[in-house]
DRENDO-1510 file (C-alpha; in Angstrom, 1 decimal, always signed):
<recs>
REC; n; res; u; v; w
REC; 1; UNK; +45.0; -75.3; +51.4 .
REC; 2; UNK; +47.1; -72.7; +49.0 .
REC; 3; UNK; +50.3; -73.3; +49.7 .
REC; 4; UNK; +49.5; -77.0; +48.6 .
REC; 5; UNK; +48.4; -75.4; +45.4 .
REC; 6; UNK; +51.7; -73.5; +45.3 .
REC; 7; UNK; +55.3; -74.7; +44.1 .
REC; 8; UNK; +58.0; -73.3; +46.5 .
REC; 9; UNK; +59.1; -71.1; +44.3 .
REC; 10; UNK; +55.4; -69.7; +43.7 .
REC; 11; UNK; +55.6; -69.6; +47.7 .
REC; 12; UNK; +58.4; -67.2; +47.4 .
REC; 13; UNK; +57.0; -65.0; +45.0 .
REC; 14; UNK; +53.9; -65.2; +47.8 .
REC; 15; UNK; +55.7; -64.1; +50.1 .
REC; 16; UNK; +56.8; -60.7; +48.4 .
REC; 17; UNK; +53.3; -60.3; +47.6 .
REC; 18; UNK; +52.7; -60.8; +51.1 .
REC; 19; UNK; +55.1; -58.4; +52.3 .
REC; 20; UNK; +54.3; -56.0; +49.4 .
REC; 21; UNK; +51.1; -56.6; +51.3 .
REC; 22; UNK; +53.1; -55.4; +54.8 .
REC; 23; UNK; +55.0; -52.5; +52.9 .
REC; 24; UNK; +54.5; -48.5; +53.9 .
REC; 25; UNK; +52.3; -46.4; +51.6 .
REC; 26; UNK; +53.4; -43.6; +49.7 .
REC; 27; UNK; +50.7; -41.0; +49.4 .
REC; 28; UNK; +49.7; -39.4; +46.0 .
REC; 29; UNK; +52.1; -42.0; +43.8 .
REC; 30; UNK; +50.6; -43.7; +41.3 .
REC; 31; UNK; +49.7; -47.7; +41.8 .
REC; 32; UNK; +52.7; -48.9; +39.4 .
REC; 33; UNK; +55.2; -47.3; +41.3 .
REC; 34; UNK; +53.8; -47.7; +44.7 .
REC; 35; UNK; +54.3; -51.5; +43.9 .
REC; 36; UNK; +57.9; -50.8; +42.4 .
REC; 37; UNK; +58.9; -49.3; +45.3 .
REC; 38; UNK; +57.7; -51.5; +48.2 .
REC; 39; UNK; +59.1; -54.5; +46.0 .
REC; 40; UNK; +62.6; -52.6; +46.0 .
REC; 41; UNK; +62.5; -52.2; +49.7 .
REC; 42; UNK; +61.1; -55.4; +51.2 .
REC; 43; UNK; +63.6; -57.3; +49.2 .
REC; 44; UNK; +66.2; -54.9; +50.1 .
REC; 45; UNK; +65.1; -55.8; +54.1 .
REC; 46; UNK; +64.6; -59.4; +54.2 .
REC; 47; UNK; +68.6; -59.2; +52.9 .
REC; 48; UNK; +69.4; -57.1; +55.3 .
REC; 49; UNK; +67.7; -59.0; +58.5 .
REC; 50; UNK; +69.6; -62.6; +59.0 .
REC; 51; UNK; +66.5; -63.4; +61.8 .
REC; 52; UNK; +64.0; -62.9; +58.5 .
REC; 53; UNK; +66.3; -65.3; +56.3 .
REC; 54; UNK; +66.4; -67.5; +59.2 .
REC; 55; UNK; +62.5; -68.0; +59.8 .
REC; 56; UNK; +62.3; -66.0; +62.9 .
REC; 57; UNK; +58.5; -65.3; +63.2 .
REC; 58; UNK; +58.8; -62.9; +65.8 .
REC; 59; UNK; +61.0; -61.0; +63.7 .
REC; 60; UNK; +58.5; -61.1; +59.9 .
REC; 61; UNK; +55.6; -60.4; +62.7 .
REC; 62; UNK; +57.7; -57.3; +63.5 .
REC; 63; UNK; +57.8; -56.4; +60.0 .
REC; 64; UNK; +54.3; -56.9; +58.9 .
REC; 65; UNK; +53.2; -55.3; +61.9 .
REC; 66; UNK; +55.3; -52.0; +61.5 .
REC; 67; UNK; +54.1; -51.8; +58.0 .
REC; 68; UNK; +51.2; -53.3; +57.1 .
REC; 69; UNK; +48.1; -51.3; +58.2 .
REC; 70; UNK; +49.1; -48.1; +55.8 .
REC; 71; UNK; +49.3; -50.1; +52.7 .
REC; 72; UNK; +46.5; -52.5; +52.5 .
REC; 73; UNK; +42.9; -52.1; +53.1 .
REC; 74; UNK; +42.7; -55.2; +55.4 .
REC; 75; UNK; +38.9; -54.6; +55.8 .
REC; 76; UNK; +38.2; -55.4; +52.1 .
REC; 77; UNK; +40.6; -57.9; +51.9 .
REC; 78; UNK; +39.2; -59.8; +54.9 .
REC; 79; UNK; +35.9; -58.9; +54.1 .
REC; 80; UNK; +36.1; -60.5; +50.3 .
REC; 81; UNK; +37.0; -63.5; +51.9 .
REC; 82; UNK; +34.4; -64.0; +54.1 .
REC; 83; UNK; +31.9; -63.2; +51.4 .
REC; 84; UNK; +28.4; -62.0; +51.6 .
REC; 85; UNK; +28.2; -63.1; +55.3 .
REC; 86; UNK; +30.7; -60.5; +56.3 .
REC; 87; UNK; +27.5; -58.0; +56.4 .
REC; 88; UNK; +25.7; -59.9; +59.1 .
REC; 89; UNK; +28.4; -59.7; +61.4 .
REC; 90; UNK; +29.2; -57.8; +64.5 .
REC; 91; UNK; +31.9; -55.3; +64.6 .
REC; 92; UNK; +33.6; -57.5; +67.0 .
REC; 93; UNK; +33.6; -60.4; +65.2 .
REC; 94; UNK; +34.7; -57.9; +62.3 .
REC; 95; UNK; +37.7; -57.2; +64.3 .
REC; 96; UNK; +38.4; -60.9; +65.3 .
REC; 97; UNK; +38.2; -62.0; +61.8 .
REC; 98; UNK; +40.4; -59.5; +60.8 .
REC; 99; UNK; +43.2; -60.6; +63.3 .
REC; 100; UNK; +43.2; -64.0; +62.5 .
REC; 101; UNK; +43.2; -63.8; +59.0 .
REC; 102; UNK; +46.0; -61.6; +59.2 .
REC; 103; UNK; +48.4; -64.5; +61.6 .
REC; 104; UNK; +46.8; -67.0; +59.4 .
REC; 105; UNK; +48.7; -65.5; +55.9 .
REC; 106; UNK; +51.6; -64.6; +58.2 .
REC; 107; UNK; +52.1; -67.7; +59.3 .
REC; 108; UNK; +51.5; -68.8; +55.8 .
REC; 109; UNK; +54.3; -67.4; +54.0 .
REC; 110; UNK; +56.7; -67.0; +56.8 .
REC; 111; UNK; +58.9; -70.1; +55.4 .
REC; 112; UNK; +58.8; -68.9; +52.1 .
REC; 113; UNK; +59.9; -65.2; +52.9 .
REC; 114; UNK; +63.5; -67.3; +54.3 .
REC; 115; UNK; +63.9; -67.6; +50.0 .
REC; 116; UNK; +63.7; -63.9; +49.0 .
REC; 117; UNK; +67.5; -63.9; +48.7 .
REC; 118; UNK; +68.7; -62.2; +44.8 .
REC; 119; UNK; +65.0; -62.0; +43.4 .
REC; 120; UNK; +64.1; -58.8; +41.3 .
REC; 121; UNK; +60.6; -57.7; +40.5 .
REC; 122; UNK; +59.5; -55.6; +37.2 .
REC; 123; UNK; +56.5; -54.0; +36.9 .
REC; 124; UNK; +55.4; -55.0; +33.1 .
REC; 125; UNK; +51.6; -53.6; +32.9 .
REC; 126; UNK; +49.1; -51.5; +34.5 .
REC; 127; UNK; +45.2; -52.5; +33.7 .
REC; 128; UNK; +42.0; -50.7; +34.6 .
REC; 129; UNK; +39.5; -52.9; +35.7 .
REC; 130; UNK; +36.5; -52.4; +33.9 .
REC; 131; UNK; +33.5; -50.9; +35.9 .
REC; 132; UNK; +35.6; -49.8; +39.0 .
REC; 133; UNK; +37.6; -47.9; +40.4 .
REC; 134; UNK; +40.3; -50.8; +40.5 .
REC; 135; UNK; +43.6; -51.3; +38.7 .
REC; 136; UNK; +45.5; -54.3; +38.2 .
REC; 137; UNK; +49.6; -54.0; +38.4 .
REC; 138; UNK; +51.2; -56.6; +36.9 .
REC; 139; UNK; +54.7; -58.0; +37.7 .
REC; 140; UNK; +57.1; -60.8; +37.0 .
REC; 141; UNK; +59.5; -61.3; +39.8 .
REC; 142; UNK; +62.5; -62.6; +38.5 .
REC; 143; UNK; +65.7; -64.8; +39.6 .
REC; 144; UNK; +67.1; -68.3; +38.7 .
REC; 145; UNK; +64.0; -70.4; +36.7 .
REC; 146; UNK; +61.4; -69.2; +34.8 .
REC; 147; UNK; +60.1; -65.4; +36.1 .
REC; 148; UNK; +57.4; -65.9; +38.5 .
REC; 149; UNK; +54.0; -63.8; +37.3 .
REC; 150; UNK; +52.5; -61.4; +40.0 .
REC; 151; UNK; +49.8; -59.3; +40.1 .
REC; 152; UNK; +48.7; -56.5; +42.7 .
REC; 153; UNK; +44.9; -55.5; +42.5 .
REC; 154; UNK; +44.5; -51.9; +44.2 .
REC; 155; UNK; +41.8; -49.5; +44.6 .
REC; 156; UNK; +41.6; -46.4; +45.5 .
REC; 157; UNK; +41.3; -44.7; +49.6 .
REC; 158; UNK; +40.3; -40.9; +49.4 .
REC; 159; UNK; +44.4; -40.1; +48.3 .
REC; 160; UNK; +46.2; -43.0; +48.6 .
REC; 161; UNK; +46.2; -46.5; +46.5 .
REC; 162; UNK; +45.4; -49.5; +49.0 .
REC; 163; UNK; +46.1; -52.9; +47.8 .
REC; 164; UNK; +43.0; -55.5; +48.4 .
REC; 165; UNK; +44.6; -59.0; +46.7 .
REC; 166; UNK; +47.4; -60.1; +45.3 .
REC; 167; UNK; +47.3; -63.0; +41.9 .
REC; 168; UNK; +50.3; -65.5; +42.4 .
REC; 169; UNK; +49.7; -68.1; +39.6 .
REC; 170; UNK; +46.9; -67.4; +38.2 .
REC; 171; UNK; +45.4; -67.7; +42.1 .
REC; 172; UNK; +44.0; -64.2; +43.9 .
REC; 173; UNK; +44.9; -65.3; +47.4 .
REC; 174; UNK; +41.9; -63.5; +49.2 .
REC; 175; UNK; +39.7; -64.9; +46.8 .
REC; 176; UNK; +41.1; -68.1; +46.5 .
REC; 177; UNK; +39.9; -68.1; +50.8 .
REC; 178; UNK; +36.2; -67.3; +50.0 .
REC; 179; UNK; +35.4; -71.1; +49.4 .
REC; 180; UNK; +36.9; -72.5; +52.4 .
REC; 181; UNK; +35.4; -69.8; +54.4 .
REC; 182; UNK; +32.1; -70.4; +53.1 .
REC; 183; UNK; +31.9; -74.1; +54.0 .
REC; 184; UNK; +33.3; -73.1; +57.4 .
REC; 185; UNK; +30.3; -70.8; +58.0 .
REC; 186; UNK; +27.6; -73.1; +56.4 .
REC; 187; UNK; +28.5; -75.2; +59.5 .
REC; 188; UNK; +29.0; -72.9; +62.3 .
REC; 189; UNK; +28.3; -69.5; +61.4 .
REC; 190; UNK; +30.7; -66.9; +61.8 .
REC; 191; UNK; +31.2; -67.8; +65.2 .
REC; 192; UNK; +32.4; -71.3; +63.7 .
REC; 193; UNK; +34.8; -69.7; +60.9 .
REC; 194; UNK; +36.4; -67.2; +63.9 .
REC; 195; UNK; +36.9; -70.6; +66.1 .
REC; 196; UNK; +38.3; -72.6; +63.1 .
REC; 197; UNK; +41.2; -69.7; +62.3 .
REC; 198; UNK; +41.5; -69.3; +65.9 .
REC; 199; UNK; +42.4; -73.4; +65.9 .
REC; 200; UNK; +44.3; -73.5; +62.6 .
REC; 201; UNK; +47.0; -70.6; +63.7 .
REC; 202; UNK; +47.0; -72.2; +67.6 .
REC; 203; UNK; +47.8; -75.5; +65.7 .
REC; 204; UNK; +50.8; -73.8; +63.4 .
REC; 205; UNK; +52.3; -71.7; +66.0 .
REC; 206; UNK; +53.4; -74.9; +67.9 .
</recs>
């Protein structure tokens, strides 16, 4: 699992990235600052909400909920993750895989979001990535210890920038799923891999 692969403090920085992730979009801005600003104001609400610092999921749901959909492109994200398969599935099971992997990262970094406390983000580079229409944002998000490295990939949506994965580590976190995934649907399909995230977030939310 990632957040085996993780340190706590990595965790932390994961769960900027996943609240970055959750953050409002600002149309026609350019990725480096849309990434500067939702940094700026997640941190700036997780201080502000003592239910957050305390772990209240209901509360980081809230949150992710009221802000998510306009700034990512959850449909890529989801869909890298399942990998080639993705095609041969139904646009409900689309949807339902969609949903779960969604509660499945919220319940991820939920913990770790209780540790944003004084952290600071800088955005330090902004790469092409060659042959797309991708960019890469890089950032160190910074506090006591050594500054955490964090990157944002984002492509362009008709306007607006949508992020599709975020790089804590040297790990993308939607990639890093794509493995996992695809042993789950070698063995039961997509039908399996649905009733496997269904399990897993029954199994954390108790």
């Amino acid at each position: 699992m990632l957040d085996r692969l993780l340190t706590p403090r990595a965790l932390s920085a994961s769960a900027l990235a996943l609240a970055v992730l959750a953050a409002p979009a600002w149309a026609s801005t350019t990725p480096d600052a849309l990434v500067r600003q939702i940094s700026v104001d997640v941190i700036n609400a997780v201080k502000a909400d003592k239910a957050i610092q305390a772990g209240d999921l209901g509360r980081i749901s809230a949150l992710v909920d009221t802000k998510v959909m306009p700034s990512v492109n959850f449909e890529v994200a989801t869909r890298s993750a399942v990998g080639p398969q993705w095609r041969t599935a139904t646009p409900e099971q689309r949807s339902k895989l969609q949903v779960e992997f969604k509660t499945l990262l919220l319940r991820l970094y939920a913990g770790a979001l209780t540790q944003l406390k004084d952290q600071t983000v800088e955005v330090t580079k902004m790469l092409p990535v060659q042959g797309s229409s991708q960019v890469v944002v890089q950032t160190e998000v910074r506090g006591s210890g050594e500054p955490i490295k964090l990157d944002y990939r984002l492509d362009k949506n008709s306007d607006d920038w949508k992020i599709i994965d975020v790089n804590v580590g040297g790990i993308w976190l939607v990639q890093n799923y794509r493995s996992q995934f695809a042993g789950e649907i070698t063995k039961g399909g997509i039908d399996g891999l649905i009733n496997t995230l269904v399990e897993r977030n029954k199994a954390a939310a108790k």
